[in-house]
C-alpha positions in Angstrom: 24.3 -7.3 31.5 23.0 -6.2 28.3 19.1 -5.6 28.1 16.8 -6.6 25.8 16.3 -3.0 24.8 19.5 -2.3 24.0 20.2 -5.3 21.9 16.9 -4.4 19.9 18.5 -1.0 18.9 21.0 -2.8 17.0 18.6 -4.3 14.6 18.4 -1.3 11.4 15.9 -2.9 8.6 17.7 -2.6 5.2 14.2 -1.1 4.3 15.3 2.2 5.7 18.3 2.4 2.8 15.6 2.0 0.3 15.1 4.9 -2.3 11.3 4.5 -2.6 8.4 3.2 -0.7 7.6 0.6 -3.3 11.5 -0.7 -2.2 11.0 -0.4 1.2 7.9 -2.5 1.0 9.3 -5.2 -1.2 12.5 -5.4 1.3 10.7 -5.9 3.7 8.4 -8.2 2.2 11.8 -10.3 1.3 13.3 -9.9 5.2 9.8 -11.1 7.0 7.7 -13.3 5.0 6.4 -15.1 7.5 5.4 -11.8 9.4 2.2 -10.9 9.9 1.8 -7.9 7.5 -2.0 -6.6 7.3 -4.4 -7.8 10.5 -7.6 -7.3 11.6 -9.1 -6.9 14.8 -8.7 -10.1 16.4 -6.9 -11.5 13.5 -9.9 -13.0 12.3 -8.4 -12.4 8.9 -4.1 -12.4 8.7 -1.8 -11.8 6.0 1.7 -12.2 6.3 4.1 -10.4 3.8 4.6 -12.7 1.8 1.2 -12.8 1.3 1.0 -9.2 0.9 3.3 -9.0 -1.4 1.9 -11.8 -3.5 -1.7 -9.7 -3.9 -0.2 -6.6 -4.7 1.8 -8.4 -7.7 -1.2 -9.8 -8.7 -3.2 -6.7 -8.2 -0.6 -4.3 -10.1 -0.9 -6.5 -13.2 -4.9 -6.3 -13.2 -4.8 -2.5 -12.7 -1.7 -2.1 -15.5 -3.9 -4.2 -17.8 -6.8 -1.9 -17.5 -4.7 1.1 -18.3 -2.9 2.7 -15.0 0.6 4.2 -15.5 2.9 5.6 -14.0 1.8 9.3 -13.5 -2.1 8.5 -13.3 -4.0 9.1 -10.8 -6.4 6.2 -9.1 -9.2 6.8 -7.1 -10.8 4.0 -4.9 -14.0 3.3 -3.3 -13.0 0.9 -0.7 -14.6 -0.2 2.7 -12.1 -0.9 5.9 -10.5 -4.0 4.7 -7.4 -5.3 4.3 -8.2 -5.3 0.9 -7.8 -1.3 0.5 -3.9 -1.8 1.7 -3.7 -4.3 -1.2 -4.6 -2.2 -4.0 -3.0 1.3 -2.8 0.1 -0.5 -2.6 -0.6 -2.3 -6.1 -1.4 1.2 -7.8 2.0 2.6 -6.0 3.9 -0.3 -7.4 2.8 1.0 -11.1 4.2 4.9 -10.0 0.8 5.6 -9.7 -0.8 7.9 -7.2 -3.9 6.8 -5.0 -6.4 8.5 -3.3 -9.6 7.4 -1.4 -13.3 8.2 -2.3 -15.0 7.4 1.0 -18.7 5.9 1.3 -19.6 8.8 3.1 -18.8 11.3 0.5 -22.3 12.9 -1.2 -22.7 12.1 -5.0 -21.5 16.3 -5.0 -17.9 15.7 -3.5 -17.5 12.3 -5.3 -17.8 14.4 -8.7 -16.2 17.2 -7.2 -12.8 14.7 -6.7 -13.3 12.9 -9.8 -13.7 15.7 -12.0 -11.3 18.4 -10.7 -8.5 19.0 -13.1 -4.9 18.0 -11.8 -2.2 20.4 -11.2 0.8 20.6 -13.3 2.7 19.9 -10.7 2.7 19.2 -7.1 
């Protein structure tokens, strides 16, 4: 008798044959649309990927329109909300890098990150 674990091995996403993350995400967005993507506690709020994957279209073409490309460099102020998955993915879909300024941060470290020159290369 075959369990259930061993049938479950079987399953490999397509996802995992992508050549980026941006890929990966919208595969998978594709294969479960009706998933729950992004949750909080309790699921008082629930996106599915479809969902998801709506918002961060949506998102990529505000953030393009005010200027992002790919190369730049995107720094967000978010609080812990689904939201903040949103928009790093939306910045990452325009080959854009993200980072996180945290509310917690003094005025000195916020400059500090927003100021300091970038590397050449990484």
């Amino acid at each position: 008798m075959e369990s259930a674990t061993s049938s479950s091995r079987k399953y490999r996403p397509r996802a995992l044959d992508a050549q980026t993350l941006t890929e990966a995400f919208q595969m998978t967005a594709q294969d479960h649309a009706d998933r729950p993507a992004v949750r909080t506690k309790d699921d008082a709020e629930s996106y599915t990927w479809a969902e998801y994957a709506d918002m961060v279209e949506e998102l990529a073409r505000g953030i393009s329109a005010l200027g992002v490309e790919p190369g730049h460099t995107v720094g967000s102020m978010l609080t812990n909300r689904p939201e903040f998955h949103f928009f790093d993915t939306a910045v990452m879909h325009l080959g854009a890098t993200p980072f996180s300024l945290y509310n917690t941060y003094t005025a000195e470290q916020i400059s500090y990150l927003v100021e300091a020159p970038q590397p050449a290369c990484w």
